[in-house]
C-alpha positions as YAML, in Angstrom:
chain: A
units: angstrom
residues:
- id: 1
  name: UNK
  ca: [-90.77, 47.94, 15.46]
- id: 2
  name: UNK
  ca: [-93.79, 46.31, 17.57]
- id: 3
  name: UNK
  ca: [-97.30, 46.93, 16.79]
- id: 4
  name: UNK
  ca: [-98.79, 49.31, 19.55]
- id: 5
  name: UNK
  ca: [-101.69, 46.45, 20.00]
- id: 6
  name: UNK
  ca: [-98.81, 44.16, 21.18]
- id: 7
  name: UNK
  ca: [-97.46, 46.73, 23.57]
- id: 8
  name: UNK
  ca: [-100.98, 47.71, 25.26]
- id: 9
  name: UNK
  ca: [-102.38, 43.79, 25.23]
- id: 10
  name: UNK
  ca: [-98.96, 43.03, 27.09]
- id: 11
  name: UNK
  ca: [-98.72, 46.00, 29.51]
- id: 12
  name: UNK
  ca: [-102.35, 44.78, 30.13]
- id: 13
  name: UNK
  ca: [-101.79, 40.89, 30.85]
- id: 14
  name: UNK
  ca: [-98.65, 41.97, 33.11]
- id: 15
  name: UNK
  ca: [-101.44, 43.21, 35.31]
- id: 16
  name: UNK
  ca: [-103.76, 40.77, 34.93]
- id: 17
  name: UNK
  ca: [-101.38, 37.51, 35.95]
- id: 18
  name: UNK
  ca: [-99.05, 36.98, 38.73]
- id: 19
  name: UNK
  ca: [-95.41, 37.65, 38.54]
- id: 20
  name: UNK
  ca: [-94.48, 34.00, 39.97]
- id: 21
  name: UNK
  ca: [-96.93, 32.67, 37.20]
- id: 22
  name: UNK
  ca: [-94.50, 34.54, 34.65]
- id: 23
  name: UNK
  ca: [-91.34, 33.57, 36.08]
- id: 24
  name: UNK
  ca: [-92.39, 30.38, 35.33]
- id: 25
  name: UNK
  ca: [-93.91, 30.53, 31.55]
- id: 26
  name: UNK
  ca: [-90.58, 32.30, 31.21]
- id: 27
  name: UNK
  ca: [-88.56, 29.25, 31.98]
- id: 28
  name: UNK
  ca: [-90.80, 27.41, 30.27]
- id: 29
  name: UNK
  ca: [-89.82, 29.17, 27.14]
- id: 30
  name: UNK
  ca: [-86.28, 29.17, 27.60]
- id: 31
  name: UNK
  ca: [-86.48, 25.59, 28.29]
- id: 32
  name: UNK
  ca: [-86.94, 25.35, 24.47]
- id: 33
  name: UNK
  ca: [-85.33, 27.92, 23.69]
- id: 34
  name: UNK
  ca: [-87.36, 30.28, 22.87]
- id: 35
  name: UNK
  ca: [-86.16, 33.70, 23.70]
- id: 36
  name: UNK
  ca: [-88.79, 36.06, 23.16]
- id: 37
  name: UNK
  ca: [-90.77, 38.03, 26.17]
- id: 38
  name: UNK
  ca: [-93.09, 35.77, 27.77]
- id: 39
  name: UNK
  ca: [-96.07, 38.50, 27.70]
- id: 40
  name: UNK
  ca: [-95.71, 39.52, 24.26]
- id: 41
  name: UNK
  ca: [-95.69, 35.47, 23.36]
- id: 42
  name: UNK
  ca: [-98.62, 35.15, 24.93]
- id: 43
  name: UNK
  ca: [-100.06, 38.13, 23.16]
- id: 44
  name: UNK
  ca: [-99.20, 36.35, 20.23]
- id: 45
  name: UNK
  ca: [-100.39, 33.38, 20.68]
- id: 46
  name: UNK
  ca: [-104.13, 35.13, 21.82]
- id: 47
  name: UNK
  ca: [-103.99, 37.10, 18.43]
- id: 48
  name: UNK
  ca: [-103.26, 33.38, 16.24]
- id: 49
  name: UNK
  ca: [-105.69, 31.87, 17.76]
- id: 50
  name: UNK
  ca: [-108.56, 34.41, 17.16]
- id: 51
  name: UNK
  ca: [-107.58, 35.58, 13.82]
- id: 52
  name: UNK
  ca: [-107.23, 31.36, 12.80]
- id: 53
  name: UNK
  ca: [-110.78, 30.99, 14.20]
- id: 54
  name: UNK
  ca: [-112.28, 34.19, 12.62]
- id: 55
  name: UNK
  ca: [-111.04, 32.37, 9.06]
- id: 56
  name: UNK
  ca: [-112.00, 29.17, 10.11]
- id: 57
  name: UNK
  ca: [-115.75, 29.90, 10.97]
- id: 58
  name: UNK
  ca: [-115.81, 31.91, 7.63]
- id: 59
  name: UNK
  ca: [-114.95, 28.51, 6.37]
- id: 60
  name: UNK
  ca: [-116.92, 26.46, 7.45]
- id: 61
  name: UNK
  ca: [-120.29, 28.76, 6.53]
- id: 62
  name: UNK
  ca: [-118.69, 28.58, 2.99]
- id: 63
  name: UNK
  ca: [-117.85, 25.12, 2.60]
- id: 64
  name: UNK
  ca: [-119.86, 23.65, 5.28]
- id: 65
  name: UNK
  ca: [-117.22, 21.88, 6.81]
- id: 66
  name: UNK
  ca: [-118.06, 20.37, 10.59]
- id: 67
  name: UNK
  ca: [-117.78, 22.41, 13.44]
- id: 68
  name: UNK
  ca: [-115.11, 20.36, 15.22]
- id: 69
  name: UNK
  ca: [-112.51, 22.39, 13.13]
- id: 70
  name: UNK
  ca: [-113.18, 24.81, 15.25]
- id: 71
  name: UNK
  ca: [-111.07, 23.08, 17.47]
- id: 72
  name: UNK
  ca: [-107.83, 23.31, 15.73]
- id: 73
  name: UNK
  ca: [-106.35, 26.48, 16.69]
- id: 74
  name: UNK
  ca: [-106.55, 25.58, 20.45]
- id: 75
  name: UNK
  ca: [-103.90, 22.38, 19.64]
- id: 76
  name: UNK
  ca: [-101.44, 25.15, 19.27]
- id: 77
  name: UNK
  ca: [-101.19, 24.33, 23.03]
- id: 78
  name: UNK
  ca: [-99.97, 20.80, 23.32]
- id: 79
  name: UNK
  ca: [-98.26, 21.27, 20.41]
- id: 80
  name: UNK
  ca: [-96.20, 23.79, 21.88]
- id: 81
  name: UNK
  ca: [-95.49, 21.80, 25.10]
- id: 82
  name: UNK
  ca: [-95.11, 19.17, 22.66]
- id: 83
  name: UNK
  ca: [-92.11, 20.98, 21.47]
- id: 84
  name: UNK
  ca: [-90.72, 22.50, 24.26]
- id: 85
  name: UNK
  ca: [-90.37, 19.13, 25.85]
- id: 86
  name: UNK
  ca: [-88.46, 17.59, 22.88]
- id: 87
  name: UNK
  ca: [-86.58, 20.76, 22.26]
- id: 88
  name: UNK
  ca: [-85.66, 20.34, 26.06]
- id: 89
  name: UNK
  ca: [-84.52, 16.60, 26.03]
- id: 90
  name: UNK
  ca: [-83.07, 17.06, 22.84]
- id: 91
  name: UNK
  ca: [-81.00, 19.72, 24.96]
- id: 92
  name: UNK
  ca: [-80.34, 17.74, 27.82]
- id: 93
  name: UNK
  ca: [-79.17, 14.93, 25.52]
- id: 94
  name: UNK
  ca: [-76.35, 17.43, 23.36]
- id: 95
  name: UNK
  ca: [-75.36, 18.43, 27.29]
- id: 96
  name: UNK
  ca: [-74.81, 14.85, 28.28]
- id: 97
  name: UNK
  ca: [-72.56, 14.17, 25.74]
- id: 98
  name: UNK
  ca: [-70.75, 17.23, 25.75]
- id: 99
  name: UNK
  ca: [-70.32, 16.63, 29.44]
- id: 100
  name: UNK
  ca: [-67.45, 14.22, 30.15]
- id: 101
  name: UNK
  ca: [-64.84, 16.51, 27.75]
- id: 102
  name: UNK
  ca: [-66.10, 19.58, 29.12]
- id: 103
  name: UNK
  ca: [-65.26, 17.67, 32.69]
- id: 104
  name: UNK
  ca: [-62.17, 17.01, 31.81]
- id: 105
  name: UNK
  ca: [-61.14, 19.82, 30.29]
- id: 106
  name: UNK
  ca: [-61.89, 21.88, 33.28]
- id: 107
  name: UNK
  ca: [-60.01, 19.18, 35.27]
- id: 108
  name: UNK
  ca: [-57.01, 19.77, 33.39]
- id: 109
  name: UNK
  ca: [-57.33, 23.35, 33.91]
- id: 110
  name: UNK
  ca: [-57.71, 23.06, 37.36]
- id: 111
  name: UNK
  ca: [-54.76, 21.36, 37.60]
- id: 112
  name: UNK
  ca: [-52.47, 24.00, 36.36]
- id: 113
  name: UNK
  ca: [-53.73, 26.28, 38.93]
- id: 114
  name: UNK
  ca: [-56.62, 28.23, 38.20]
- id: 115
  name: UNK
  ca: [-59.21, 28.32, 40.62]
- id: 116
  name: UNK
  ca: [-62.92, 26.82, 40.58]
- id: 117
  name: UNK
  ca: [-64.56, 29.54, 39.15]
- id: 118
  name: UNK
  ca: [-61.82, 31.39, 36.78]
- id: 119
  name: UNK
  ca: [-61.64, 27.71, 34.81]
- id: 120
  name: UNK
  ca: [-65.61, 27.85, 34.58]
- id: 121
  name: UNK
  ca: [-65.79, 31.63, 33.29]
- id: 122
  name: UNK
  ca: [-62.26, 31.16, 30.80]
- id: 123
  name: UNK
  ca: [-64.65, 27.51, 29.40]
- id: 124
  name: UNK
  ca: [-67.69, 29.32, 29.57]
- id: 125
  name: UNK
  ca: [-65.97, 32.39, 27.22]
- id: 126
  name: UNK
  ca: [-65.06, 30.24, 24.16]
- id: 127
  name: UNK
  ca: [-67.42, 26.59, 24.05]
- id: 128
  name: UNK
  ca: [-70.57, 26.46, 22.61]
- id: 129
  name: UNK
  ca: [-73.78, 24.63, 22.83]
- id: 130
  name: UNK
  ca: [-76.69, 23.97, 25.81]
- id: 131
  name: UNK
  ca: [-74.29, 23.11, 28.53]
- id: 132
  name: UNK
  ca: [-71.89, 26.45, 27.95]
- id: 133
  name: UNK
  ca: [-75.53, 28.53, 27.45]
- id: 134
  name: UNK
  ca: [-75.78, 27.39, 31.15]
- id: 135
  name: UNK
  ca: [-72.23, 27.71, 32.33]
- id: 136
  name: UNK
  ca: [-72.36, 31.71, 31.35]
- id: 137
  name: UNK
  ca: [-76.18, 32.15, 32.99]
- id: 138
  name: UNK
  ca: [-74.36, 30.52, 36.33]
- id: 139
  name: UNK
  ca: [-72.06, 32.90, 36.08]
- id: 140
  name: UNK
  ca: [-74.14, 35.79, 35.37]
- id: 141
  name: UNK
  ca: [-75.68, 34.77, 38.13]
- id: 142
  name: UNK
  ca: [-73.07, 34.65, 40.47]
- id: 143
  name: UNK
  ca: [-72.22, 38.38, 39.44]
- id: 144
  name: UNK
  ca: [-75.18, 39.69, 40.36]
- id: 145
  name: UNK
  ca: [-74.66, 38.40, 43.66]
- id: 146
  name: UNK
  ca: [-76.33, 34.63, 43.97]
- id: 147
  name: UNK
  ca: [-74.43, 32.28, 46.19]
- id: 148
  name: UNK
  ca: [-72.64, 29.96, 44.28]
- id: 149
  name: UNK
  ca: [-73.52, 26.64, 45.76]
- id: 150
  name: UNK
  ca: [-77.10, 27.71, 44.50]
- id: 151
  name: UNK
  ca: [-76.39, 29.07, 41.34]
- id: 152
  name: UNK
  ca: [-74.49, 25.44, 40.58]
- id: 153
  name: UNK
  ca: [-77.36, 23.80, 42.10]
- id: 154
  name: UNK
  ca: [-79.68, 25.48, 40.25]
- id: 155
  name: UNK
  ca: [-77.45, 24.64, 36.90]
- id: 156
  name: UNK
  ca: [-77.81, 20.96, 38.21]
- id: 157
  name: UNK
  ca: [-81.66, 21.41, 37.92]
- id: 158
  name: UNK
  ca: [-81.97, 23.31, 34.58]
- id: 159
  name: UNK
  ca: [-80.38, 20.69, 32.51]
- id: 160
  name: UNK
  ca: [-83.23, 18.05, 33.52]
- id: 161
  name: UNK
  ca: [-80.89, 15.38, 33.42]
- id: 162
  name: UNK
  ca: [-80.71, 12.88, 37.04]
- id: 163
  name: UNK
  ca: [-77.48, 11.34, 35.71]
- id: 164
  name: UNK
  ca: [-75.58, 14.81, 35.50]
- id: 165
  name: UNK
  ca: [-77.23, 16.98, 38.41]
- id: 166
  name: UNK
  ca: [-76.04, 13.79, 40.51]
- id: 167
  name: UNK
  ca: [-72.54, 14.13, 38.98]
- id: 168
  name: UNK
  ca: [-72.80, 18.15, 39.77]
- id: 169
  name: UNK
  ca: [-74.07, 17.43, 43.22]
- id: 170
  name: UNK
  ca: [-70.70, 15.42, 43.86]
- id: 171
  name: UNK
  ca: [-68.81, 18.04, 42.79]
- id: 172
  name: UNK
  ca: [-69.92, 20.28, 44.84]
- id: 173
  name: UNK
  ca: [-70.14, 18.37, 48.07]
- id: 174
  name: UNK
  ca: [-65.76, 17.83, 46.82]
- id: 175
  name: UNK
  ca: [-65.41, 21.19, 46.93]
- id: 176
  name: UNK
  ca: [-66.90, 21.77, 49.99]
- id: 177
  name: UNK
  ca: [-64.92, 18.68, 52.21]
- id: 178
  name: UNK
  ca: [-61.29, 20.61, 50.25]
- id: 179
  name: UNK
  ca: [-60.75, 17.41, 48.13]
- id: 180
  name: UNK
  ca: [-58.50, 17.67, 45.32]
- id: 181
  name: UNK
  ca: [-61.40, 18.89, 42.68]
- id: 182
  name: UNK
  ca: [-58.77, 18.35, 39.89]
- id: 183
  name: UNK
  ca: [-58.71, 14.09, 41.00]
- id: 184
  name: UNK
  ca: [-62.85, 14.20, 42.13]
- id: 185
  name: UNK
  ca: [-64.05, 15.76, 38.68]
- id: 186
  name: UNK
  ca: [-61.51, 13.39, 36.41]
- id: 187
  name: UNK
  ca: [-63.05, 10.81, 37.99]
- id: 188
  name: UNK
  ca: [-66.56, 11.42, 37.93]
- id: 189
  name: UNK
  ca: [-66.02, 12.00, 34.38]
- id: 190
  name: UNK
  ca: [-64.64, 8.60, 33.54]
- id: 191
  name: UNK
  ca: [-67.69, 7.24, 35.58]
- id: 192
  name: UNK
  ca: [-70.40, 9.27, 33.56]
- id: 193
  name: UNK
  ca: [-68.87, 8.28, 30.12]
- id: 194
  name: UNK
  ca: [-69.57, 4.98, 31.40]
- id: 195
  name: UNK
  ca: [-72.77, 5.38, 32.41]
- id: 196
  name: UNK
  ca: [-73.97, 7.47, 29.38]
- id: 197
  name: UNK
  ca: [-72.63, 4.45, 27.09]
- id: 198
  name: UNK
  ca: [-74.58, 2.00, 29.20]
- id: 199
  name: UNK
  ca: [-77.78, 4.29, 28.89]
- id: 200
  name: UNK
  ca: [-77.54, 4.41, 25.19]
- id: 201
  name: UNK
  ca: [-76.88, 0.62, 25.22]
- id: 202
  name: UNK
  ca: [-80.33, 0.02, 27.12]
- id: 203
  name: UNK
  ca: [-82.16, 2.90, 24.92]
- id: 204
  name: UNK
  ca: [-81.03, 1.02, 21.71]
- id: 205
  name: UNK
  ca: [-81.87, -2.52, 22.55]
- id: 206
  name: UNK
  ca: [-86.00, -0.82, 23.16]
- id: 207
  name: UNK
  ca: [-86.71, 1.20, 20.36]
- id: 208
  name: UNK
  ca: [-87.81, -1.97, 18.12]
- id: 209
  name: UNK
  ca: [-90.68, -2.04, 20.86]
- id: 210
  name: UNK
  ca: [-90.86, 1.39, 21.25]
- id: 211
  name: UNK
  ca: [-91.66, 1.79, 17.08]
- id: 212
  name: UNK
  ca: [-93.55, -0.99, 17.49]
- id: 213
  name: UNK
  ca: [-96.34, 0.88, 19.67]
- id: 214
  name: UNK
  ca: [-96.15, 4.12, 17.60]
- id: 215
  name: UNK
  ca: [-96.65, 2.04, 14.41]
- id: 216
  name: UNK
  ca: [-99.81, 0.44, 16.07]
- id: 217
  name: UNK
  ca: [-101.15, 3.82, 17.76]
- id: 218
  name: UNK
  ca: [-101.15, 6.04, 14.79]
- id: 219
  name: UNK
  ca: [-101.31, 3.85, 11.82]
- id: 220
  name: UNK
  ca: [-102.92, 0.21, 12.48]
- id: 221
  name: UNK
  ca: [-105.65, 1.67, 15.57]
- id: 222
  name: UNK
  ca: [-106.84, 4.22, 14.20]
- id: 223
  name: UNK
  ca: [-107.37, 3.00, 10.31]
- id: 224
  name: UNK
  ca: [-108.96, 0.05, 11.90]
- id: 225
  name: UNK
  ca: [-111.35, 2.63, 14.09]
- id: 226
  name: UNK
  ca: [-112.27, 4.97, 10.81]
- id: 227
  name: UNK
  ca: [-112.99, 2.00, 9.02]
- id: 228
  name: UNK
  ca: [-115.39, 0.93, 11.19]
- id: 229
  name: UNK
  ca: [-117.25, 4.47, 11.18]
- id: 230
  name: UNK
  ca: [-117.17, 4.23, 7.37]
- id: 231
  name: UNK
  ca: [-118.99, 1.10, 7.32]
- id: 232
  name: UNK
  ca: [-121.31, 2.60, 10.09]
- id: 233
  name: UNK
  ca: [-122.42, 5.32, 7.40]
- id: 234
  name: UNK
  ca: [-122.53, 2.92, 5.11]
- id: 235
  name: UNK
  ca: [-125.44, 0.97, 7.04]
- id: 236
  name: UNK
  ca: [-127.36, 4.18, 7.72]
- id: 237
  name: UNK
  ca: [-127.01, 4.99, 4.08]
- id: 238
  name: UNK
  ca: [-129.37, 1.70, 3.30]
- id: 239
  name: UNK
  ca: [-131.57, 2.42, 6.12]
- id: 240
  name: UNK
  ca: [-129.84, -0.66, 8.43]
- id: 241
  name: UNK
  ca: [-129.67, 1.79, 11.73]
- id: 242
  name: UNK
  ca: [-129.31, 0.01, 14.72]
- id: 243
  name: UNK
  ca: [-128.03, 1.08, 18.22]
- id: 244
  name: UNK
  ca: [-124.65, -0.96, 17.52]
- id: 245
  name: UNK
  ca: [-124.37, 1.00, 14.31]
- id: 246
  name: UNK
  ca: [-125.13, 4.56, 16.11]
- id: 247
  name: UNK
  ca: [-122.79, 3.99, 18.57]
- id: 248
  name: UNK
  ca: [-120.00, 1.84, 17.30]
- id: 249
  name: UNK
  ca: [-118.38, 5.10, 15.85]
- id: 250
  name: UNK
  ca: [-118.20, 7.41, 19.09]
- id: 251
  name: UNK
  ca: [-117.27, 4.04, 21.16]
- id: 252
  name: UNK
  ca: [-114.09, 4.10, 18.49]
- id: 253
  name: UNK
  ca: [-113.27, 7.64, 18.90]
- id: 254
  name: UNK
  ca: [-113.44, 7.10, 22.63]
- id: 255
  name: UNK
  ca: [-110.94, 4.24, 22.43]
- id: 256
  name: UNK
  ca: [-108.88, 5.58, 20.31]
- id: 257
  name: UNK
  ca: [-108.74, 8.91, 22.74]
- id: 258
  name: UNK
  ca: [-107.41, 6.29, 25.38]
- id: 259
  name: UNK
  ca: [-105.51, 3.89, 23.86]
- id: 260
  name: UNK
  ca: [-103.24, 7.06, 22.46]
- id: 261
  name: UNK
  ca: [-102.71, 8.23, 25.65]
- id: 262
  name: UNK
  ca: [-102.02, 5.04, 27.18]
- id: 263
  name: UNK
  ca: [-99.45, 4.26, 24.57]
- id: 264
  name: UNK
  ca: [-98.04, 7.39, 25.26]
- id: 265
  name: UNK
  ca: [-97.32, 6.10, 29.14]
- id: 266
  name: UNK
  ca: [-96.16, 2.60, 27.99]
- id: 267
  name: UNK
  ca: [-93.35, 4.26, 25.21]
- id: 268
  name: UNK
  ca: [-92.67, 6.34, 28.90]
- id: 269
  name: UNK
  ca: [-92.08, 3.49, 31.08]
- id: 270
  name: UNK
  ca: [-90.15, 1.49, 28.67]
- id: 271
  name: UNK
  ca: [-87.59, 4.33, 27.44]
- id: 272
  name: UNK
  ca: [-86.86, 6.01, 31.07]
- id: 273
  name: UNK
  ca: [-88.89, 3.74, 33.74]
- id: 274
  name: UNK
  ca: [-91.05, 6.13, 35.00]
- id: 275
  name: UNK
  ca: [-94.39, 7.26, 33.34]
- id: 276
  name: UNK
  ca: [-93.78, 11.03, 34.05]
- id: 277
  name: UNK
  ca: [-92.81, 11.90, 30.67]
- id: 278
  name: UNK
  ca: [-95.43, 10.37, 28.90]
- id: 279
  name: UNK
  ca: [-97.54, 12.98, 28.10]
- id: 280
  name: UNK
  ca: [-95.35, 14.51, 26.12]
- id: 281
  name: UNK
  ca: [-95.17, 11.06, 23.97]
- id: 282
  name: UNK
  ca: [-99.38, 10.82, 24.57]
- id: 283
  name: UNK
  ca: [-99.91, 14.51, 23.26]
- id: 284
  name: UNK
  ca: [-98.65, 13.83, 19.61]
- id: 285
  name: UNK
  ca: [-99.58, 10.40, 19.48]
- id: 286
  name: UNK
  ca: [-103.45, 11.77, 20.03]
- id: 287
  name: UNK
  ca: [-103.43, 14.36, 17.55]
- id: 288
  name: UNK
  ca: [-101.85, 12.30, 14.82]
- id: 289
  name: UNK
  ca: [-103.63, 9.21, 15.64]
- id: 290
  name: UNK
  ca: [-107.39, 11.25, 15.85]
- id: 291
  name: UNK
  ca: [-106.38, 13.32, 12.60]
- id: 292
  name: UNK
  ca: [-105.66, 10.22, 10.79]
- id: 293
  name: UNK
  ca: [-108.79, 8.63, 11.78]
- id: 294
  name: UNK
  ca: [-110.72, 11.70, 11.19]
- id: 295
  name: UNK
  ca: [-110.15, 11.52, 7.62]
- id: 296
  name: UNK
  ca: [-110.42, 7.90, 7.14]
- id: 297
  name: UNK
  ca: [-113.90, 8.58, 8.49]
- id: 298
  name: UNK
  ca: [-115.36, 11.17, 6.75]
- id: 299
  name: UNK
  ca: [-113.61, 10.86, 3.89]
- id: 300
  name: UNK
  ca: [-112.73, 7.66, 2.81]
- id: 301
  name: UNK
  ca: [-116.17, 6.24, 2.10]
- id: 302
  name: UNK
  ca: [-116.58, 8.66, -0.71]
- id: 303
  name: UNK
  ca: [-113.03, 7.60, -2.15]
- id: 304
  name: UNK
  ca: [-113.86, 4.15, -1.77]
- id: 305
  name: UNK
  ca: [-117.47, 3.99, -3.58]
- id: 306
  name: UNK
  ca: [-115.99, 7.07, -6.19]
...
């Protein structure tokens, strides 16, 4: 049963934002597959946040910790695009290899005489996994009246992957010109299994870089970075307080801010050319790189000298 608070704070956001701008959190969600109500997740998220910081500034009064901790509820928010985005190509990546059988099979059943869309809803009734999760939304979609060149196209565009929503494209455009769709999707089959083998070929033969750069961003930078602010306090703690030594340790944090994010782009641009998708490489990156050099700073001094 849901807590009347949830049920007035939603009917009270649904007012407050835009349909269009809930259409899209929605799909945002479902993206990672999280099916739950995009108002009441929101809701949610609004209470965890304020109850986290109502415990946290309790906290720090008590134990005098820093204020910055303050700031540790609101990473709930790149942590969940974080996830959504992994949850999402992790998705995309279960759909691309599912995709050349599930090809073929409906090539084989095409060729026994069902039509297009009776092989699509007798696959879509008994496989599982992302790509059938789409197969029966098309579908749905299709029943409630959506043309179905757009509900494929749209298919093509929800499984964020170029290499199949070219491959869906071609399908279509076969089906359109009359060609034998049996011939057209056994063959653009054979050519994705190819081209998925030679993509896993080039993603293997850069991941001894690609460790390389996460092994550098959030181990060797930013232990390098706290050490430096430990010897800073060390100098202040023997009176040697220079403007080097005052500003050494914010001139680290700002580097470290930016060479995070820029490794981020770099791990981007090597794994799928573009640097598009870096920020969700740059997002975890920064928080695990700043937490680790957070502690090293304020803490290791005093494990170091007992």
């Amino acid at each position: 049963m849901k807590l009347k608070s949830i049920i007035i704070l939603s009917k009270v956001l649904e007012n407050k934002i835009p349909e269009k701008y809930l259409l899209s959190f929605e799909e945002f969600l479902l993206r990672g597959s999280i099916f739950i109500n995009p108002l009441e997740f929101l809701v949610g998220l609004i209470i965890f946040i304020l109850v986290t910081e109502i415990i946290l500034v309790s906290l720090s009064f008590l134990l005098n910790l820093p204020s910055s901790i303050l700031f540790v509820p609101f990473l709930v928010f790149p942590g969940l695009y974080t996830y959504v985005s992994l949850k999402s190509e992790k998705n995309a990546a279960e759909i691309e290899k599912s995709a050349p059988d599930f090809l073929r099979q409906l090539s084989s059943m095409l060729k026994v005489g069902l039509s297009f869309e009776n092989a699509m809803e007798d696959m879509s009734k008994y496989g599982q996994g992302p790509l059938y999760d789409e197969m029966r939304r098309t579908i749905l979609e299709i029943r409630m009246g959506r043309n179905f060149d757009e509900a494929w196209i749209a298919m093509s565009k929800r499984l964020k992957s170029r290499e199949l929503e070219r491959i869906f494209i071609i399908i279509l455009d076969g089906r359109k010109s009359g060609s034998s769709m049996a011939d057209v999707i056994m063959n653009v089959s054979n050519d994705l299994r190819d081209l998925l083998a030679i993509k896993q070929e080039r993603k293997s033969s850069v991941m001894m870089a690609v460790m390389f750069l996460i092994i550098s961003a959030v181990i060797a930078t930013p232990f390098a970075l706290g050490m430096v602010s430990v010897y800073s306090q060390f100098m202040q703690s023997f009176g040697q307080v220079t403007n080097l030594v005052l500003v050494a340790p914010l001139a680290g944090q700002f580097y470290l801010l930016i060479h995070s994010f820029l490794i981020g782009l770099i791990i981007s641009v090597i794994m799928y050319g573009s640097y598009k998708k870096g920020i969700k490489f740059s997002v975890p990156i920064l928080c695990v790189s700043y937490g680790i050099f957070y502690f090293i700073s304020n803490f290791a001094g005093a494990l170091l000298m007992g």
